[in-house]
C-alpha positions in Angstrom: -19.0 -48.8 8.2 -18.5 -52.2 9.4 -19.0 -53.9 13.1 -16.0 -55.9 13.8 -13.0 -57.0 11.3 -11.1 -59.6 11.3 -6.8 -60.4 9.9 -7.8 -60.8 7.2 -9.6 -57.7 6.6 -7.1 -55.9 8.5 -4.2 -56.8 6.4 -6.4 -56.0 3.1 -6.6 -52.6 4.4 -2.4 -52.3 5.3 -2.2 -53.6 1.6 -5.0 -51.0 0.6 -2.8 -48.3 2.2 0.8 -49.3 1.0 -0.6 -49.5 -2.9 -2.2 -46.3 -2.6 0.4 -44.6 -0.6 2.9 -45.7 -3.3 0.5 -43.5 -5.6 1.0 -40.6 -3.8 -2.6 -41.2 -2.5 -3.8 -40.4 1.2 -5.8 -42.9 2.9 -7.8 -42.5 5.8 -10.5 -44.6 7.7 -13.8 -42.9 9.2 -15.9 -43.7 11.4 -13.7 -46.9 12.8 -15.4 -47.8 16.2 -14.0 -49.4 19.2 -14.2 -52.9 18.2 -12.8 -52.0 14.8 -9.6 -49.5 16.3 -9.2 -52.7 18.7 -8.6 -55.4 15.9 -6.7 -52.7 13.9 -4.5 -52.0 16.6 -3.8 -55.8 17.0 -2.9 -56.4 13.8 -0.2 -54.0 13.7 -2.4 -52.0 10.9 -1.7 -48.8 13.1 2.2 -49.3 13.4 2.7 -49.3 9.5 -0.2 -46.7 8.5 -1.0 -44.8 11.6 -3.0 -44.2 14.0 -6.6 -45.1 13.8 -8.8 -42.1 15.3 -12.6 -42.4 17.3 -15.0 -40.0 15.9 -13.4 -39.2 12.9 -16.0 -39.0 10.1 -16.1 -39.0 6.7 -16.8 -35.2 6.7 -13.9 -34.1 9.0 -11.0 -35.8 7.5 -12.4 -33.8 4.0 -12.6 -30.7 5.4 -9.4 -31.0 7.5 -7.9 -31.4 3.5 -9.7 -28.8 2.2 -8.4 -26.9 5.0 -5.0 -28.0 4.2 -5.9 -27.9 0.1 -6.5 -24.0 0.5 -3.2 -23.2 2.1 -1.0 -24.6 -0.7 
């Protein structure tokens, strides 16, 4: 969990998502406060990976898969 980020950081974690999406691997941020959504939302982060949620932890986003895991 970090305070703030910056465009840098921001586009590190676009890049982060493409390359690991082009895996066929989910990624997901937790725990993003309001700062954090803010710059992400600046960036254009949330228009080519999606939406950034508040509150989201760690935990829910793995049991939402589990959740999602058991009904395939």
């Amino acid at each position: 969990m970090v305070p703030m980020v910056d465009l840098a950081g921001a586009e590190l974690l676009a890049e982060l998502h493409a390359t690991l999406k082009a895996r066929g691997i989910e990624f997901q941020l937790a725990e993003a406060r309001g700062e954090v959504r803010e710059a992400l939302r600046r960036s254009g982060f949330t228009l080519e990976c999606g939406p950034v949620e508040a509150n989201r932890t760690v935990d829910s986003i793995l049991q939402s898969w589990k959740q999602l895991a058991s009904r395939a």
